[in-house]
C-alpha positions, -999 to +999 in steps of 0.1 A: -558+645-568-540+622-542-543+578-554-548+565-520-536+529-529-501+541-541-471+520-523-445+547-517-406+530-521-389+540-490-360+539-515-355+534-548-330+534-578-336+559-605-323+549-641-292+568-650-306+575-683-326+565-710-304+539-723-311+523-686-341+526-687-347+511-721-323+480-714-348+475-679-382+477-697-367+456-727-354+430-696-391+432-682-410+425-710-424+459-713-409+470-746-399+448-778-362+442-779-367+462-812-376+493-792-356+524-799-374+543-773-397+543-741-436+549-746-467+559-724-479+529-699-511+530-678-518+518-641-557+506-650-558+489-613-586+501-584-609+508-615-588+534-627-570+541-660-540+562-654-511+573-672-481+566-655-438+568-664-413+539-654-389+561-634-373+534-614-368+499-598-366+491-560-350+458-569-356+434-603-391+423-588-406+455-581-406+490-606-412+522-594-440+544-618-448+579-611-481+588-617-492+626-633-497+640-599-460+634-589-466+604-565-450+574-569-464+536-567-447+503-562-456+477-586-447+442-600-434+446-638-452+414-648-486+435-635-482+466-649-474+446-685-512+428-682-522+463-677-514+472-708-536+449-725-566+467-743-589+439-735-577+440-698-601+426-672-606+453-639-622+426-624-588+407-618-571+436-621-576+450-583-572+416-567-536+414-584-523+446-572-540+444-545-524+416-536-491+426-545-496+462-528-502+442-495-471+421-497-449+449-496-468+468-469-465+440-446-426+431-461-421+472-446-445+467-416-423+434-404-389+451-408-399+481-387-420+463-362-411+471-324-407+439-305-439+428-283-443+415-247-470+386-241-490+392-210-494+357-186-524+358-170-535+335-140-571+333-131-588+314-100-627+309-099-646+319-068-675+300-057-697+324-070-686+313-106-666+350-109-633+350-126-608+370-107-573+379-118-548+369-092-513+371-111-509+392-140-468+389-151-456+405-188-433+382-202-412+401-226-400+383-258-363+372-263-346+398-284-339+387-324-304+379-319-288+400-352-272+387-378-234+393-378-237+423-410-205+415-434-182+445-436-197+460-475-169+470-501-176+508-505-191+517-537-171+533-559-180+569-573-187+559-608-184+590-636-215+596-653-200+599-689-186+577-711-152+568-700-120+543-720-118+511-702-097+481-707-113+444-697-102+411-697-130+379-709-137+359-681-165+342-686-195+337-716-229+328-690-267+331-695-296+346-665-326+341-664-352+367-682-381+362-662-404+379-693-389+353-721-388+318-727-350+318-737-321+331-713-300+361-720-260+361-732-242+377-710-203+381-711-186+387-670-148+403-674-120+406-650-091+428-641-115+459-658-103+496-653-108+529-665-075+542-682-094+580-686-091+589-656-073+560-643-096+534-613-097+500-607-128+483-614-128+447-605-152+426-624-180+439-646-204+425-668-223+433-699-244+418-724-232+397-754-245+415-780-242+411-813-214+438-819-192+418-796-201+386-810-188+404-844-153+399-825-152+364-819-143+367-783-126+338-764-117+339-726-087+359-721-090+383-748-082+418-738-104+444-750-102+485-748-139+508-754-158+536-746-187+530-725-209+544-696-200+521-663-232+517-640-233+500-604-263+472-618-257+436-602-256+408-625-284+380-614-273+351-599-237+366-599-213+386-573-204+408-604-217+443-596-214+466-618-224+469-658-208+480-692-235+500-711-233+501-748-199+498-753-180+513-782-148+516-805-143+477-792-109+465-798-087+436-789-054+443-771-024+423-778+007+424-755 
């Protein structure tokens, strides 16, 4: 059966691997930070009660679910939470997503919109009280001037397993979790590279949990791990890429 209100992502990002997609439910609000695992969710919008998977995330505001069938939907996490409600309302539920679904149709309609000519039209009235068209001149729009695009660093080709990296503390910061009333740790590093095999990272970021707080990390303290390295932008900071679950922490002394 084909859902004829799904939203289709033109693109999308699909989570590397469970552990990513844990950490994004748990930053959503959809699972407890307790959670060890993922669990079954439901899309219960257009009077419907579906089963649906998290698969994905077009940016922090808008996940990705895939639905039995195979299609895929566009939806606001804070939504499909509600939906998961057993006393949720249907009533409100269609107006909500109905909303939301038409926000990103016309956010996609307006970025591929072909520009539009207005049409001036002069009319004289006969005697007769007719209206005749005398001058009919299409007066095309100015062009959008473009924004000058900034020349993007390439992303690096990140490996997929778990690699040994070296960081240096830069920073302890909190960001916002839009799903909780307190902010979440975070700790941003510099001058971070893998030493197997051997790149240059930059800056990374990851969060403070409480196996590094075990360390007692100042800024400036050199640290080597394992972990799995994912391009995952920290909010509200030019840091782009994360440190997933890193392990065998130790500090570095010169």
């Amino acid at each position: 059966m084909v859902h004829a209100f799904t939203i289709q992502p033109l693109t999308y990002n699909t989570f590397d691997d469970e552990t990513e997609q844990l950490e994004q439910c748990k930053e959503w609000g959809l699972l407890s930070e307790k959670a060890a695992k993922t669990k079954a969710f439901f899309y219960k919008g257009n009077g419907m009660n579906l089963p649906c998977g998290i698969v994905g995330y077009v940016d922090k505001m808008t996940a990705v679910i895939e639905f039995d069938n195979k299609q895929l939907h566009c939806i606001h996490p804070s939504y499909l939470k509600e939906m998961q409600a057993a006393n949720y309302s249907q009533r409100g539920a269609g107006s909500a997503d109905a909303t939301e679904a038409e926000v990103l149709e016309l956010e996609a309609l307006n970025e591929d919109a072909p520009a539009t000519v207005e049409a001036k039209v002069e009319v004289n009235e006969e005697v007769n009280g007719e209206a005749s068209v005398v001058d009919v001149k299409k007066v095309p729009k100015e062009p959008k001037k473009e924004k000058a695009k900034k020349e993007k660093t390439p992303k690096l080709q990140l490996p997929e397993d778990k690699v040994k990296m070296i960081a240096t503390v830069k920073e302890f910061t909190t960001v916002p979790n839009n799903f909780s009333d307190t902010e979440d740790e975070v700790v941003i590093y510099e001058a971070v590279s893998m030493t197997e095999p051997e790149m240059e990272i930059g800056e990374a970021w990851s969060s403070h949990s409480a196996t590094l707080k075990k360390l007692e990390l100042e800024i400036g303290d050199k640290l080597s791990f394992e972990c799995k390295i994912v391009a995952k932008k920290l909010s509200k900071h030019p840091v782009p890429y994360k440190i997933n679950n890193p392990a065998k922490l130790q500090k570095v002394t010169s």
